[in-house]
N, C-alpha and C positions, 0 to 999 in steps of 0.2 A: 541401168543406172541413170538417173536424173541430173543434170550438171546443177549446182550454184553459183551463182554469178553475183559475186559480192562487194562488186564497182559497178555503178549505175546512175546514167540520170534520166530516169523514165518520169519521174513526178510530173504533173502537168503546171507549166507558170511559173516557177521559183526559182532556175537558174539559165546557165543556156542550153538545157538539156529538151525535155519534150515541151513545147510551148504551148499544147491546149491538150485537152481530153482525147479529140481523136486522133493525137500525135502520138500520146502515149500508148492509147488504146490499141494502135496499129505496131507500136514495138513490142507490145505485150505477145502478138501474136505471133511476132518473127520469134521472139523467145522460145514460146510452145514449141514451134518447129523446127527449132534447132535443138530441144531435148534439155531444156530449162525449167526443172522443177521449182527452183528455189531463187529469190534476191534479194540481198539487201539493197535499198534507196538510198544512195549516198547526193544527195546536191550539195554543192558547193556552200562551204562558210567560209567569210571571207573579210579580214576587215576592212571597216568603214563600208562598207556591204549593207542594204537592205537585206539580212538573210530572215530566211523563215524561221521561224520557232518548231522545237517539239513539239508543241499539241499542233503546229498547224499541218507540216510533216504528218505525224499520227492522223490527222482529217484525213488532211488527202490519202492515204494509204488507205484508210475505211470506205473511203468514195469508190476506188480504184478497186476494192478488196469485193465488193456491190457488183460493178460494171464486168469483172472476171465471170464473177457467179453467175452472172445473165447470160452471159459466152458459152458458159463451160470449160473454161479455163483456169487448168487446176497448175497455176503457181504460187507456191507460198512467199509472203513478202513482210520483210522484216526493217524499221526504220534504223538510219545509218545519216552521218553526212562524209564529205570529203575537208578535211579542214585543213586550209591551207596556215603553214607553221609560221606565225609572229606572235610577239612580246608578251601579249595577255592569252595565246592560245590553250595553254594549259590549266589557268584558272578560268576559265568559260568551261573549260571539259566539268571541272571540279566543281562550278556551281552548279551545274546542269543545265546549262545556256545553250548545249549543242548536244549532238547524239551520239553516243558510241556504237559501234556496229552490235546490231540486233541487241544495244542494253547489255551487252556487252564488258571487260575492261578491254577490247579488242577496240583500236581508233584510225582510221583509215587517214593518214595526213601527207599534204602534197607540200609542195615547195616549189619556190621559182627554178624555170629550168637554168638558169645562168647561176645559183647560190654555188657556194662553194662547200667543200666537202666539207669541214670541219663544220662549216656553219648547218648544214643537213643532219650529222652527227651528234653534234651540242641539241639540237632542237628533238631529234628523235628520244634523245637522252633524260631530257626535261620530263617527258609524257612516262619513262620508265621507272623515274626516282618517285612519281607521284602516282604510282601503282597500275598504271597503264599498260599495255603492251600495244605496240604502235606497230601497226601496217604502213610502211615506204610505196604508199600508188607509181605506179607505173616509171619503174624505177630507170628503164630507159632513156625517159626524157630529158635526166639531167647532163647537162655536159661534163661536169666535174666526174660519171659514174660511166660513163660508156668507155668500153673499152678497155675497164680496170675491176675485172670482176674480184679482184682482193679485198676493192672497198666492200663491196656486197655484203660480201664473208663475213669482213670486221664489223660489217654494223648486225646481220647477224647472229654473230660470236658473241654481241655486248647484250641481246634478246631481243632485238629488233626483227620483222617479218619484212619479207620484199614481194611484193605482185606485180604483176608485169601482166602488158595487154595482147589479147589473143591477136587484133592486125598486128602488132609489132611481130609477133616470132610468126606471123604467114607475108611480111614482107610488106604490109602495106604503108609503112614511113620510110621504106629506102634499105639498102642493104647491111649498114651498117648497123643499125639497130637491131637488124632482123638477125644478123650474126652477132651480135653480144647476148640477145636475149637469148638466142641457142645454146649460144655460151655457156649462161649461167645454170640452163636447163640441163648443160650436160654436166655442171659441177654441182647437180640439184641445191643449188644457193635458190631455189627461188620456191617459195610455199604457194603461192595463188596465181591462177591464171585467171581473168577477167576482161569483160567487153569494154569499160568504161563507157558502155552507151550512150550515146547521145542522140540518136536521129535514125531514118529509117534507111537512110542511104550508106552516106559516107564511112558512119560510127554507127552501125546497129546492133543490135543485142545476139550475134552472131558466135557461136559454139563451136559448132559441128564440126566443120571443116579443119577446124584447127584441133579436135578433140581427139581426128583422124590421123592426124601428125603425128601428136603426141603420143598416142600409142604404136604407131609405126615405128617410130625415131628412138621412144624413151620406155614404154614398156606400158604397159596395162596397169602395174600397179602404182607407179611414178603418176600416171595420167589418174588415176583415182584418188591418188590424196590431193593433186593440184585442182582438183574441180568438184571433189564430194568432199572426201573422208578431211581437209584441213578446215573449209568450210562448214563443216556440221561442227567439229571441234569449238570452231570461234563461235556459232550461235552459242552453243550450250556452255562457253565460257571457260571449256578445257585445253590445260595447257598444249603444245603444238611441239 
C-alpha cells in the first residue's frame, strides 16, 4: 500500500515550504522512500499575503509532474492550499480565488494557534454551511484543543474532519502533543495523518516510521483509512 500525504509544502517558491526546484526535487525523493505514492500541495493562503493563484499552483504542479517523469518517480500529485481561517475566507473558497483539496469540496484550513475554540468552531462552521467539508490541519497546534480531546469530537460530530502531523504523534514537538495526539488516535477522532512538509530536514515528507507505529499501537486497518482509504475518499470527493 502506497501512503497519501495530503498536507504539504513541497511547491518550489510560493510559501515557506521548498524554496527552489532542487529543494523540492530532494523532498520528492524522501517521499518515494518513505512509501509515498500520492499528495496533495497545499501552500499557504493567507491574508494580506502575496499568495499564488490556481493556475500558477497548477504550473508549478506540471513543471514538477515533467521533473518526477525524468527521475522515475511515480507519485501522484494533486493541487490543494492550507487556508488560513479570516473574514473573507469562505468567499475566496466560493469564487475560486484558492484551491480545494484535489478540486475537491474537501478544504484544508488552519488557524492561529492562540484562537479560541469557539472562534475555530464558528470558522470551521462557515465552510460547512457553504457546502464545504473542512479538514482542522494539524489540530494539535492549537492551545484552546490540546488536552480536551471532547472539542475534537464536537467539531467532528458538527462534519468537520481533524489531521494531525506524523512528528507530532512520534514525539518530535514535545510530549504533550505527542500524547494528546495519541489520544485522539486511540478515540479514532482523528481521520488524516500527514507530514505538513516543509523541508528536508527538520519537517520532511517522512511516513514510514510513524506508518510503523500506527499499526503496532492502532491496528492495520485504523493505519489504512488514516493514510490511504480517507484520502482516496477526499480525492474522489466521497463522503468520509
Amino acid at each position: 500500500m502506497k501512503y497519501m500525504d495530503i498536507h504539504s509544502h513541497l511547491l518550489p517558491g510560493i510559501d515557506d515550504g521548498a524554496r527552489d526546484f532542487k529543494i523540492s526535487m530532494e523532498m520528492f525523493r524522501i517521499a518515494e522512500k518513505n512509501g509515498i505514492g500520492a499528495m496533495i500541495l497545499t501552500p499557504h493562503y493567507k491574508p494580506m499575503h502575496h499568495n499564488a493563484s490556481p493556475a500558477t499552483i497548477r504550473r508549478l504542479i506540471s513543471e514538477i509532474e515533467e521533473k518526477l517523469k525524468e527521475e522515475k518517480i511515480e507519485i501522484q500529485l494533486y493541487p490543494g492550499n492550507e487556508i488560513y481561517y479570516h473574514s473573507e475566507a469562505v468567499s475566496q473558497a466560493l469564487e475560486g480565488r484558492l484551491c480545494t483539496m484535489a478540486g475537491s469540496s474537501y478544504v484544508l484550513v488552519e488557524f492561529n494557534p492562540m484562537d479560541e475554540f469557539e472562534y475555530i468552531r464558528n470558522g470551521l462552521y462557515q465552510f460547512l454551511a457553504e457546502g464545504f467539508r473542512p479538514v482542522l490541519a494539524h489540530v494539535e497546534r492549537y492551545r484552546c484543543m490540546t488536552g480536551k480531546a471532547d472539542r475534537a469530537e464536537e467539531l467532528t460530530g458538527m462534519g468537520a474532519y481533524i489531521q494531525v502531523n506524523a512528528g507530532s504523534i512520534m514525539g518530535c514537538y514535545g510530549l504533550q502533543i505527542k500524547m494528546f495526539t495519541r489520544g485522539l488516535l486511540k478515540r479514532k477522532a482523528v481521520h488524516f495523518v500527514a507530514t505538513d512538509a516543509h523541508d528536508t530536514k527538520n519537517r520532511a515528507p517522512e511516513l514510514s516510521e510513524c506508518a510503523r507505529f500506527l499499526v503496532k499501537k492502532f491496528g492495520e486497518d485504523y493505519t489504512r483509512e488514516l493514510l490511504y482509504e480517507n484520502p482516496m475518499k477526499l480525492v474522489q470527493n466521497e463522503y468520509i
